[in-house]
C-alpha positions in Angstrom: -2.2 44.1 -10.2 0.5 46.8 -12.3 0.2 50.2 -11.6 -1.0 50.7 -14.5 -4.1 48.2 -14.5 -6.1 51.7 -12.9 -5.5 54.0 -15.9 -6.5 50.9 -18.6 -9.6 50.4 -17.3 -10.7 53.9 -17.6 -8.7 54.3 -20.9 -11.3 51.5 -22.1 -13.8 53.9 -21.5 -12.7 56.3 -23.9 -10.8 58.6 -21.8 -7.4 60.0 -22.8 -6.1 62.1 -20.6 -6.4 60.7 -17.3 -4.4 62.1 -14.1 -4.1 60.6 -10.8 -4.2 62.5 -7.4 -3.4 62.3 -4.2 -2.9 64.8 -0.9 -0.4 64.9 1.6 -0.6 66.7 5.2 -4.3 65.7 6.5 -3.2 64.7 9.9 0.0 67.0 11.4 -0.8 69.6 13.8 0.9 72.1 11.6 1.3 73.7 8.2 -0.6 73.5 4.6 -2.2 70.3 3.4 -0.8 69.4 -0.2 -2.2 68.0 -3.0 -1.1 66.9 -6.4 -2.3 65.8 -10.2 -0.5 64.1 -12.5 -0.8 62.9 -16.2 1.7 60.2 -17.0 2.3 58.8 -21.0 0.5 55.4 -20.4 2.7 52.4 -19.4 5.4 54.2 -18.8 8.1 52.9 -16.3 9.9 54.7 -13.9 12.0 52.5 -12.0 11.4 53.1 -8.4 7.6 54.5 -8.4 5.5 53.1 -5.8 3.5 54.8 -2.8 5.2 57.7 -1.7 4.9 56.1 2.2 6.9 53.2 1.2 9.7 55.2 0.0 12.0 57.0 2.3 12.8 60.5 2.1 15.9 60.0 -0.5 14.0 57.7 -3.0 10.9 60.4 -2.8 13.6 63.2 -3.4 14.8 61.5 -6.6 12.0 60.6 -7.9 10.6 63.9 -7.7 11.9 65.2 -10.7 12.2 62.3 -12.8 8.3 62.2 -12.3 8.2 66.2 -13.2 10.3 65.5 -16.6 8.3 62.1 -17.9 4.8 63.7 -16.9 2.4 65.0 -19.7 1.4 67.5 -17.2 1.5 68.1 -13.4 0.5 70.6 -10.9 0.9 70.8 -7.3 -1.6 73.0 -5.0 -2.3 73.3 -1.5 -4.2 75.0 1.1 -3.1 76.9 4.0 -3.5 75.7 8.2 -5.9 79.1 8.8 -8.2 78.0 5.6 -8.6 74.2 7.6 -9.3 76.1 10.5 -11.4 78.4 9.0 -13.8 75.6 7.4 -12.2 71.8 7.9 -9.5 69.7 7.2 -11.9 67.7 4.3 -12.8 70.4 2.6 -9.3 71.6 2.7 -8.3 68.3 0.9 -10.7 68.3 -1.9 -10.2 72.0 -2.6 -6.4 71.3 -2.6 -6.7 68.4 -5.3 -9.5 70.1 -7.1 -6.9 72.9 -7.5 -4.3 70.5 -8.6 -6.6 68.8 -11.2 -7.6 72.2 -12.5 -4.1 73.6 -12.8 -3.2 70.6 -15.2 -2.0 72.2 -18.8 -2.8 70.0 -20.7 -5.9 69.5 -19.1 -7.1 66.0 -18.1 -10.4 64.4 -19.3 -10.6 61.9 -16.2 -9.2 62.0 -12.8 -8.0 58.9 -10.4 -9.0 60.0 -6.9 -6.4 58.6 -3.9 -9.0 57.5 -1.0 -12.9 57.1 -0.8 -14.1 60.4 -0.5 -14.5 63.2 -3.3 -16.3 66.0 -1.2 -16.3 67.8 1.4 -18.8 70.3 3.0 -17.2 73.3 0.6 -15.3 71.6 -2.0 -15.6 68.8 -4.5 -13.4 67.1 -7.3 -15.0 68.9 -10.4 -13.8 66.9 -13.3 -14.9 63.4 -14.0 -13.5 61.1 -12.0 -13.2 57.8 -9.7 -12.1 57.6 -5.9 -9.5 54.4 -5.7 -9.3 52.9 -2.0 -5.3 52.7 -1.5 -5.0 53.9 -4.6 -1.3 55.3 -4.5 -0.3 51.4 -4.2 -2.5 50.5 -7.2 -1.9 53.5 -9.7 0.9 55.3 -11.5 -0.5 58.0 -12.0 -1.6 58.4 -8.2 1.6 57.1 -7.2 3.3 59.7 -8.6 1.2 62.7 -7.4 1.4 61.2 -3.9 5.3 61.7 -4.0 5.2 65.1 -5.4 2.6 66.6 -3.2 4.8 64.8 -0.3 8.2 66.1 -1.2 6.3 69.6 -2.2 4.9 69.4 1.8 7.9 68.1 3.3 10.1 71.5 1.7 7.5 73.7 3.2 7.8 72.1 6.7 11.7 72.4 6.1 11.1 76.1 5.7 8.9 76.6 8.2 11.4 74.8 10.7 14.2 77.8 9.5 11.5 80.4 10.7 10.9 78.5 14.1 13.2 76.3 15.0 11.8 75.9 18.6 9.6 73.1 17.1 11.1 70.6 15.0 9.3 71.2 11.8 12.1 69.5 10.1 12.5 66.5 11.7 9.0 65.3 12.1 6.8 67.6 9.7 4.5 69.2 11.7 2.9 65.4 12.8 1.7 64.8 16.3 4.8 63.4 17.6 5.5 63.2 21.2 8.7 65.7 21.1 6.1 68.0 18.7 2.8 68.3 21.4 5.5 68.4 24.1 7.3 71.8 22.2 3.8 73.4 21.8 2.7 72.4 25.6 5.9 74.1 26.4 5.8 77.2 24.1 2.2 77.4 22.6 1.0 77.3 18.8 3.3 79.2 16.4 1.1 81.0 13.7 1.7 77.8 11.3 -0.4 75.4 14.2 -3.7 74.3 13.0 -6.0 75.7 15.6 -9.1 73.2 15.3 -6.6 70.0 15.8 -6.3 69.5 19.2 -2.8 69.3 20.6 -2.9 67.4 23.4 
């Protein structure tokens, strides 16, 4: 299957202006969760696109803005650690790529949905759309909003590392690594810890 077999299948449907979307952060310990939309000019190729988590760091850094400049449109969103504490990491998700989707300019008619779930208990993808099981391996479009909302997550983590070093944002992203739960045994949560993820 291309990347691109996805996008046809809709575009036989009538639809025009179809993005793909994809989040990035649902499982560290720390930081936002990120999501991304992106409309791509159909069948076009840039060399190199695949699922962001088969691409190292480098390939996901160059890519980034060769897949800002080609785009029709993109956005990037994403939703604070206290809002997934303060209703759940789902819900934080699908308001994240609902933001993304609604951001678009030009706006999209159709949306390609990364994963099997569209909802959450407080937010839902809004725009027409289809969830795609593994869909950043199957889609350009998603492919490409998986690497920016990635790279766009990964930046913030770098930041946040700057701000407290103590933890190792930087190196592993704010994901439950052994050196990360041992840092916040040893120190407690930082204000960027997600406080309904348990740490242990």
């Amino acid at each position: 299957m291309s990347l691109w077999e996805v996008e046809n299948l809709y575009r036989e449907k009538g639809y025009t202006a179809i993005c793909g979307c994809d989040e990035a952060g649902a499982g560290p310990l720390a930081g936002p969760v990120y999501a991304a939309a992106v409309i791509l000019p159909f069948g076009v190729d840039i060399p190199g696109l695949n699922d962001s988590k088969q691409l190292t760091e480098k390939m996901r850094e160059a890519l980034f803005p060769i897949i800002q400049e080609t785009a029709v449109a993109w956005a990037i969103a994403s939703v604070s650690a206290q809002e997934i504490d303060a209703t759940d990491i789902l819900t934080a998700r699908m308001k994240a790529m609902d933001l993304a989707i609604s951001q678009l300019s030009p706006q999209a008619d159709f949306a390609l949905i990364d994963g099997n779930r569209d909802h959450g208990r407080g937010s839902a993808i809004t725009l027409a759309h289809q969830c795609v099981v593994k869909g950043d391996s199957l889609s350009a479009s998603i492919a490409a909003a998986s690497i920016l909302a990635k790279v766009s997550r990964d930046r913030v983590m770098v930041e946040l590392d700057r701000r407290y070093p103590q933890y190792g944002f930087a190196k592993h992203k704010g994901y439950p690594t052994k050196a990360h739960k041992a840092a916040i045994a040893a120190l407690g949560p930082c204000p960027e810890h997600r406080r309904s993820y348990k740490w242990t």
